[in-house]
N, C-alpha and C positions, 0 to 999 in steps of 0.2 A: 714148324712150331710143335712143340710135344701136344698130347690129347689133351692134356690138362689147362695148358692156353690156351686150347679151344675151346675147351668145356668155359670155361669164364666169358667170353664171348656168347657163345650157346645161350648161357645163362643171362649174361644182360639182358641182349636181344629178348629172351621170354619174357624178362620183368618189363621192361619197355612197352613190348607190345601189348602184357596183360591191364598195365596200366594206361596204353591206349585205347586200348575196348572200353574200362573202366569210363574213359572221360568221353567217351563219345556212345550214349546211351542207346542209340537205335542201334543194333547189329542186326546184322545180314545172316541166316542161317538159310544153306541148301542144303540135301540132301539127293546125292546121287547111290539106288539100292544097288546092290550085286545080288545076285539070280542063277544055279548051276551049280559048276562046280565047286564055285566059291561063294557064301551067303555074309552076308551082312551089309555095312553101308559107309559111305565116305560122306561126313559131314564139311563142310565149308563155311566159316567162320569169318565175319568179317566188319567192320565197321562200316557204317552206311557210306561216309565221306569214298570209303576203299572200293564199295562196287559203284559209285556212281564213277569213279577214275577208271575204273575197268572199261565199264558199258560205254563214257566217251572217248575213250581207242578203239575199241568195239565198231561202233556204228560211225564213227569219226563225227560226233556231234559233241566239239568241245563244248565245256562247261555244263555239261547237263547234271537236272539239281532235282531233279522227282524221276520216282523208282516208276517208270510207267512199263506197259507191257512189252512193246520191242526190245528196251533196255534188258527188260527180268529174263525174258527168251535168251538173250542172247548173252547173259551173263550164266545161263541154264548150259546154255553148249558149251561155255568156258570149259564150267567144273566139268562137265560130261567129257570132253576132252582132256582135259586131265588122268578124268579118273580111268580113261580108256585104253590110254598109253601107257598108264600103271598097272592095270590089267595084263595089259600084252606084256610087259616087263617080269610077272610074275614067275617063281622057278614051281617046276614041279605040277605044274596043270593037268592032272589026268583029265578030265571031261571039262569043256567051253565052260565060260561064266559069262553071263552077258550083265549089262545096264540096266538100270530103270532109266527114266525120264529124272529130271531137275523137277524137287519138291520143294518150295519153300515153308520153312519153316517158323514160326513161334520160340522165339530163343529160350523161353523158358520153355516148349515144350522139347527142344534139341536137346537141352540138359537131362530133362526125365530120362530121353530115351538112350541117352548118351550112360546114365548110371548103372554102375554096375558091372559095367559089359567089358569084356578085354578088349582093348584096341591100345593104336599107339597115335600119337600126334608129331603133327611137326608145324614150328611155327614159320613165315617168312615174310618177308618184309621186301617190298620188290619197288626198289626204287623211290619213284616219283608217284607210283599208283597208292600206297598206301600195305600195311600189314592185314596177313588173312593168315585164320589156323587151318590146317585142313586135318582131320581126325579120321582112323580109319578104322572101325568097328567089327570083329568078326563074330556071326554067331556061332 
């Protein structure tokens, strides 16, 4: 398929899922920092319906329906995993960069801290679990 029908794809997929955040008010904001040789932060984006699908593959406690602490932990190691593997993935590393911990966040304060700043985003949409942004922030 040339870039161009991809890009139209790309594109739905965004409007789609921006307009799924849109209808489902509680979003999920994490933040995983980067520390070293590489500084800034990977935010995690998600609607609440999308981490409670996570957390019950997670702990394998279908249908679970409140954010409680095992859940929040363990949807913490998700993004930490993620962001770990995208770490090691990176070209050009002179000096180690490590992790922070899984911060949850205040969607509007994600936003604040989100302005301004160059990063890049990617949206995805995974299945059965539901759509999450993940944003990657450099300073």
């Amino acid at each position: 398929m040339p870039k161009s029908e991809w890009e139209c794809f790309e594109r739905a997929a965004e409007l789609v899922i921006r307009e799924m955040l849109r209808l489902f008010p509680n979003p999920v904001v994490l933040r995983i920092g980067l520390k070293g040789g590489r500084s800034g932060s990977v935010l995690f984006t998600m609607p609440e319906w999308t981490a409670l699908n996570i957390i019950s593959r997670l702990t394998g406690k279908p249908g679970t329906m409140r954010l409680e602490p095992i859940g929040k932990s363990a949807l913490g190691e998700f993004a930490g995993i993620i962001a770990g593997n995208a770490l090691s993935l990176l070209p050009g590393q002179e000096s180690p960069a490590f992790l922070t911990p899984a911060e949850w966040l205040d969607p509007g304060v994600a936003g604040e801290s989100a302005s301004g700043r160059e990063g890049t985003g990617l949206r995805l949409v995974m299945g059965a679990v539901g759509p999450m942004e993940i944003r990657i922030l450099m300073d």
